[in-house]
One Martini backbone bead per residue (centre of mass of N, CA, C, O) as a GRO file, in nm:
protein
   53
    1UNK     BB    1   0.098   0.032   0.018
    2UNK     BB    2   0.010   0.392  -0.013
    3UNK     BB    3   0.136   0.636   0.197
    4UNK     BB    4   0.079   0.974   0.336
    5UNK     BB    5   0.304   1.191   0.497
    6UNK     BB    6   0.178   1.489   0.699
    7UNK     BB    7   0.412   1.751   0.823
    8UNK     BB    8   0.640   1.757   0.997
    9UNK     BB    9   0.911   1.635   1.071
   10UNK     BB   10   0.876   1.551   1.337
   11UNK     BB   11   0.620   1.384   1.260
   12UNK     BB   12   0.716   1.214   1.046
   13UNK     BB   13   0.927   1.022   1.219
   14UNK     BB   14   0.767   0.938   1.440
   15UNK     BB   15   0.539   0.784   1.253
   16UNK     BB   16   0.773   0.611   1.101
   17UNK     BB   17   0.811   0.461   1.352
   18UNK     BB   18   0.525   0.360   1.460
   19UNK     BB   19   0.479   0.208   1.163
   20UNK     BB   20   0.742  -0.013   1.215
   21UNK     BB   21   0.612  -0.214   1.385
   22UNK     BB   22   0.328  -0.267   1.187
   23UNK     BB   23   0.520  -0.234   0.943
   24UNK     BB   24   0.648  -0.295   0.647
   25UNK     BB   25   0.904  -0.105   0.490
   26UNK     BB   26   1.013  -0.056   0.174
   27UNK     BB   27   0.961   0.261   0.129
   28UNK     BB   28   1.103   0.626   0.151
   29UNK     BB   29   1.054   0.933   0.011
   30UNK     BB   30   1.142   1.233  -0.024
   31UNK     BB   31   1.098   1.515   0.123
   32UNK     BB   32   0.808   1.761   0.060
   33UNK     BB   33   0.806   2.074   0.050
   34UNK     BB   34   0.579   2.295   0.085
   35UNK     BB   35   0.466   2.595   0.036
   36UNK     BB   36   0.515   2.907   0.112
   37UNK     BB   37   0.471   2.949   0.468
   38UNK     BB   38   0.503   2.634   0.504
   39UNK     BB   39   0.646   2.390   0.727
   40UNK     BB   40   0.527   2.127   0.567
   41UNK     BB   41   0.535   1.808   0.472
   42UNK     BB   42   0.636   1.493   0.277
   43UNK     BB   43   0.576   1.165   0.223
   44UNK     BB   44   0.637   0.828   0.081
   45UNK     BB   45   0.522   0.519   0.112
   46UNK     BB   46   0.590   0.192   0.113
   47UNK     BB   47   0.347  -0.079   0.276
   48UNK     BB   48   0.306  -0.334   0.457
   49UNK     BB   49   0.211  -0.599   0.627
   50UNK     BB   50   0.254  -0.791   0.878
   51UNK     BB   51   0.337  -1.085   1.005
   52UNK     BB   52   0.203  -1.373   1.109
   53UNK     BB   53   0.278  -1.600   1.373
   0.00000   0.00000   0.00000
């Protein structure tokens, strides 16, 4: 699946931390920052469900 994760750095590296938990991450696209005047960015995962063991 692709996800997108749109937030400050702060928040999308703390978000890419707790979904690496529960998903496996398979890619992770360079960060896009917004237009000024905002300060949030963007990345794009590609990220499966982890196996059930």
């Amino acid at each position: 699946m692709r996800i997108r994760l749109h937030g400050t750095p702060a928040e999308i590296a703390a978000t890419l931390a707790a979904l690496a938990h529960v998903l496996t991450i398979r890619q992770v696209s360079r960060p896009y920052p917004d237009r000024p005047p905002s300060t949030w960015h963007r990345i794009y995962l590609d990220a499966a469900p982890r196996e059930q063991k």
